[in-house]
C-alpha positions in Angstrom: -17.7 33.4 6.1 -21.6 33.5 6.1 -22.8 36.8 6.1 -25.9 37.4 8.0 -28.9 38.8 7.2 -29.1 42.2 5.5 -31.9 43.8 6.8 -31.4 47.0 4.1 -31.8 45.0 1.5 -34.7 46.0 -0.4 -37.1 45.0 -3.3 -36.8 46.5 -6.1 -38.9 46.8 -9.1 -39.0 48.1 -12.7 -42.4 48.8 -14.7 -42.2 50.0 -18.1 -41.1 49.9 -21.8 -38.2 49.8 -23.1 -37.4 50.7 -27.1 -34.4 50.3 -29.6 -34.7 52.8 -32.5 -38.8 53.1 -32.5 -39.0 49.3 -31.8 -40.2 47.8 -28.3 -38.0 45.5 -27.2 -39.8 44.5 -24.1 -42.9 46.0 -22.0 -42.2 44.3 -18.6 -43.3 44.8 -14.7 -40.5 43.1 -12.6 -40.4 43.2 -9.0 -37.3 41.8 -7.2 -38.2 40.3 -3.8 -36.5 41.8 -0.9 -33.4 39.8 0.5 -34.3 37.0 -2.5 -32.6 35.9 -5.4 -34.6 36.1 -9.0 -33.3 34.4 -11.5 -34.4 35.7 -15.1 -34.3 33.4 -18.3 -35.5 33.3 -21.8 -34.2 33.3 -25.6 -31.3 35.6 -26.6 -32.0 39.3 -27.7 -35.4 39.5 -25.6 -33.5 42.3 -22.7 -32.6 40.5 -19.8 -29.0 42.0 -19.8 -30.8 45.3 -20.7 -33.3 45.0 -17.2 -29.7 44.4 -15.4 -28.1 47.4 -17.0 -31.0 49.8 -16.5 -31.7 48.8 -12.9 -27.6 49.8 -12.5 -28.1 53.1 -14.5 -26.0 52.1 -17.4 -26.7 53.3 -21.0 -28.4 51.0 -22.7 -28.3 51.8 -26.4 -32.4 52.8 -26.4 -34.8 54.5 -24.5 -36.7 53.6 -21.6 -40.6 54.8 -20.8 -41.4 54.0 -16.8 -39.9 54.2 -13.4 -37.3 51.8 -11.4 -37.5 52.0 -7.7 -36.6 50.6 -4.0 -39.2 49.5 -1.7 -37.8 51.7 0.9 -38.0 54.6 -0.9 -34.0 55.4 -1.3 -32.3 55.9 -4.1 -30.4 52.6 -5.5 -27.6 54.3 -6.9 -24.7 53.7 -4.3 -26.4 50.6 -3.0 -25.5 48.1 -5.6 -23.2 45.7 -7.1 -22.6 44.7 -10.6 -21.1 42.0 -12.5 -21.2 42.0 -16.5 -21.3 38.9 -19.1 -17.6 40.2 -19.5 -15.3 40.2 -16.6 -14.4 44.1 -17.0 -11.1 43.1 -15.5 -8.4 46.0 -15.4 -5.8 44.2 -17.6 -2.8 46.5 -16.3 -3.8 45.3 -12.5 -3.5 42.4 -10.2 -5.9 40.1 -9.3 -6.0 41.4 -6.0 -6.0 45.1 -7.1 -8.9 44.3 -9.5 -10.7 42.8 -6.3 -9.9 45.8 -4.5 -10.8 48.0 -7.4 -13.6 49.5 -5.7 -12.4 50.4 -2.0 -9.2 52.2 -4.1 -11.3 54.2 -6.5 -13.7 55.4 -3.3 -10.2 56.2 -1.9 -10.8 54.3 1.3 -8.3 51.4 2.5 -9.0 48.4 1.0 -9.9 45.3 3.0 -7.1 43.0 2.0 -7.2 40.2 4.6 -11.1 39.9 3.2 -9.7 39.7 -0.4 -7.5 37.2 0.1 -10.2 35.4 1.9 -12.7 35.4 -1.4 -10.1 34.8 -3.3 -9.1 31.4 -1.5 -12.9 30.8 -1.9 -12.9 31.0 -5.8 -9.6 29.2 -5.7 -7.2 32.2 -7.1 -5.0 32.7 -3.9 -2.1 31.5 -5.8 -2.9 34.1 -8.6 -3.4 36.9 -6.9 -0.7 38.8 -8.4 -1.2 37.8 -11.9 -2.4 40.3 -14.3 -5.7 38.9 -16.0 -4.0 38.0 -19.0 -2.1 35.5 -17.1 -5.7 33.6 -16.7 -7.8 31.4 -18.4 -11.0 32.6 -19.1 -13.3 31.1 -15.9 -10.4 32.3 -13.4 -11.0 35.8 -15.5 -14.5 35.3 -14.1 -14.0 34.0 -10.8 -11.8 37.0 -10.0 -14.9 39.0 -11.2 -16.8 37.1 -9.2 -14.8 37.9 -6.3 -14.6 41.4 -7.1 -18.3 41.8 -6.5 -18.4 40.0 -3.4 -16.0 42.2 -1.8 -18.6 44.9 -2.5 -20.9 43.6 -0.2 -23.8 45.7 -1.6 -27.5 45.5 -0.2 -28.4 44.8 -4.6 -26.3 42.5 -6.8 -27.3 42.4 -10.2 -25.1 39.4 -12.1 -25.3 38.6 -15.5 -24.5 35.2 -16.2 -21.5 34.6 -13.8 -20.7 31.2 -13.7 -21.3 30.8 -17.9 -17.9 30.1 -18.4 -16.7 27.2 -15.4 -17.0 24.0 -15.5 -19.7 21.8 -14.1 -18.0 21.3 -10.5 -16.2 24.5 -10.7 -20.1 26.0 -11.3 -21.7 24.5 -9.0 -19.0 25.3 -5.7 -19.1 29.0 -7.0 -23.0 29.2 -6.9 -23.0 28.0 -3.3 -20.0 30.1 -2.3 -22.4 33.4 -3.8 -25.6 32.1 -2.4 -23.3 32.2 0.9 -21.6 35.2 1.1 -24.9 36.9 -0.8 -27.3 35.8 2.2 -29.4 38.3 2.9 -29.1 40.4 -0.1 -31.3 41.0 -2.6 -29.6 39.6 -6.2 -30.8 39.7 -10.1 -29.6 36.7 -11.6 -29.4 36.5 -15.5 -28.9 33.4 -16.5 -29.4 31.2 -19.7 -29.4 27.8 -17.5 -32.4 26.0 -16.2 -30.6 23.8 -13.4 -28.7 26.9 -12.3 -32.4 28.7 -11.7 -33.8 25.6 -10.4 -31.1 26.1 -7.6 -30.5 29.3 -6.9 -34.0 30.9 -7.2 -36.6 32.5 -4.7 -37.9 33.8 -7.6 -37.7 32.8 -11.3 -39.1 34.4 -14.3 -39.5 33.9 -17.8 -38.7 37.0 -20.5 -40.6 37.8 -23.5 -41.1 40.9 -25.6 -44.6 40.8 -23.6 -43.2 40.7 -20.3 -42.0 38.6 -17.6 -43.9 35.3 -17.0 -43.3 34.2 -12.9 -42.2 30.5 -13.2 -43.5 28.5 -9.9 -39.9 27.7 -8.3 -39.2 24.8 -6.0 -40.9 24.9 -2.6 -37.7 24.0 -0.8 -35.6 27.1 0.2 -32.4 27.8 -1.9 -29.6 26.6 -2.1 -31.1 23.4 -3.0 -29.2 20.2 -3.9 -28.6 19.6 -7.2 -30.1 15.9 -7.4 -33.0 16.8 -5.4 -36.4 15.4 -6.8 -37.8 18.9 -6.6 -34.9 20.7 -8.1 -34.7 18.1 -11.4 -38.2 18.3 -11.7 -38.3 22.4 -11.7 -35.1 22.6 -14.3 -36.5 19.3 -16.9 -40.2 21.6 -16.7 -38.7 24.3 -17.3 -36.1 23.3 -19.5 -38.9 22.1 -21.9 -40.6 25.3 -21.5 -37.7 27.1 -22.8 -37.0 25.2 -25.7 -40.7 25.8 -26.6 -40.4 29.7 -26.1 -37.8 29.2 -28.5 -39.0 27.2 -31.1 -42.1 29.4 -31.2 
């Protein structure tokens, strides 16, 4: 189920300030490479899940002074998928009708035979016509997980998505994404040094002063988790983290 190349994908990148009730929150230039995964880290409260929700055009609470744009010079809007912290499951739906949530409300057929495919991937087949209440809280987020996928947008913004699975359960849903999303180009919030350390083309560190560019593993993603270059980038970075925060 590899998905080839995406040559529409493009890079995207947001310059400016953003401000909660006459206080800055951050003052950030972040560009997203084309067809790459960036993963974006640092201490609570500092705006990552804000970058993610203006880049998808979604109020924010505060205002924001600068510009967000494609490097191909098209609008974004229409081009991109979205996955919040919190599944945003439709609690009076199936699984599979959550996962096909988006074809339905465009009013086109929805691609079941693909749905049931993803959802064999994050190993919800057998749930598929559960309601989410039915489902623990990381099948609540695998089926979001899958729900994206099935999107198949050129720009996937995800806010930590795999935060609430298990190690092993983690670490086969970050290679199914970094499979299916091949190509495209993907904003990765997370809180998780090994998970960046993996998954990253790009990875950058967020402060109120910006966003620091963290020097990522030389070996091309998806990278194996007990690979000298991969430990060395998550326990250097791990440390860095826990400095940020102490400071």
């Amino acid at each position: 189920m590899t998905s080839p190349p995406d040559t529409t994908a493009p890079g995207i990148r947001l310059c400016g300030r953003h401000s909660i009730a006459n206080s800055v929150l951050f003052d950030a230039d972040i560009a997203l490479g084309a067809a790459e995964w960036t993963c974006l880290l640092g201490p609570s409260g500092v705006g990552k899940s804000t970058v993610l929700r203006l880049i998808a055009g979604l109020d924010t609470g505060g205002g924001f002074d600068g510009a967000i744009t494609a490097t191909d010079g098209a609008p974004i809007e229409g081009r991109l998928g979205y996955m919040a912290q919190s599944d945003l499951l439709m609690p009076w739906l199936s699984v599979m009708d959550n996962v096909v949530i988006g074809a339905k409300l465009r009013s086109e057929a929805p691609d079941h035979a693909r749905a049931r495919t993803l959802l064999d991937r994050v190993g919800l087949r057998a749930h598929a016509h559960k309601t989410p209440a039915a489902l623990s809280g990381g099948m609540r987020q695998r089926a979001a997980l899958a729900r994206v996928l099935m999107e198949d947008r050129p720009i996937v913004l995800l806010d930590e998505p795999f935060s609430a699975l298990d190690a092993g359960t983690r670490a086969d849903m970050q290679e199914l994404a970094a499979e299916v999303l091949h190509g495209k180009t993907v904003l990765l919030v997370t809180h998780d040094p090994a998970e960046a350390a993996r998954l990253g083309h790009q990875i950058l560190v967020m402060s109120a002063q910006g966003a620091m560019p963290w020097p990522a593993p030389t070996t091309p993603p998806i990278r194996a988790i007990e690979a000298p270059d991969t430990l060395a980038c998550q326990s250097a970075l791990l440390a860095h983290l826990r400095e940020v925060q102490a400071a």
